[in-house]
N, C-alpha and C positions, 0 to 999 in steps of 0.2 A: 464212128463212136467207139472211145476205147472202154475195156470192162476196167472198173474201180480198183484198186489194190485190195485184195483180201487179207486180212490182219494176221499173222506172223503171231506162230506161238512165245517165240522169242523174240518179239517185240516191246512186250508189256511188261510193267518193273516187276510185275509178281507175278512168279512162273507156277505153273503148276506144281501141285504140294506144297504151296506155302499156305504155312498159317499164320493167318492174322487177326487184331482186337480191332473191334470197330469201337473208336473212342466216345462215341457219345452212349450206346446202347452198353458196352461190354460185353456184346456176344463174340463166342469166335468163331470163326470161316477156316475153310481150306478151299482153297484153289485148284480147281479144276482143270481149266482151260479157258485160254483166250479165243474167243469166236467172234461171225459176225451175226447183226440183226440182220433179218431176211430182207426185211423191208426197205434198210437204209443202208444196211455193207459197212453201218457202223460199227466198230471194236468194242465189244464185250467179254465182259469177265463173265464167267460160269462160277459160281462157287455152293457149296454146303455149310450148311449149321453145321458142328460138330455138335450142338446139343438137339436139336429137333432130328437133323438130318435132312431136313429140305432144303432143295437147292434151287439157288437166285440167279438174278442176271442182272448187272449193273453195268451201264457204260463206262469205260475204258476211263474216259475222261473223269467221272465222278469216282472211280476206285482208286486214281492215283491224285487224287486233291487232297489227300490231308485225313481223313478223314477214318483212313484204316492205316494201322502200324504192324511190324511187323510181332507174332507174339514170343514171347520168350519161352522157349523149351523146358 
């Protein structure tokens, strides 16, 4: 049985210390690090509010759909 490929920081279109607008909410993020879920060795995004400070975790797949851009400095 082979172990699953573990996700590559440099893998994901948004690398750590980027910041982005999540378009439907208008909150903004920074970018962490690309991880995996324990459970499934899925690719995850780790990222921060820049306004709360608490930090999330989103699948890989759901972070790079559209859904967050990149924000403007």
């Amino acid at each position: 049985m082979s172990k699953p490929k573990m996700a590559d920081p440099d893998e994901g279109v948004f690398k750590p210390g980027t910041k982005l607008r999540h378009k439907k909410t208008g909150g903004f993020y920074k970018v962490v690090v690309l991880a995996n879920v324990e459970a499934t060795l899925e690719p995850a995004y780790v990222y921060e509010s820049m306004q709360s400070h608490d930090f999330w975790i989103r699948p890989k797949s759901e972070m790079e759909d559209g859904r967050f851009e990149l924000a403007s400095e």
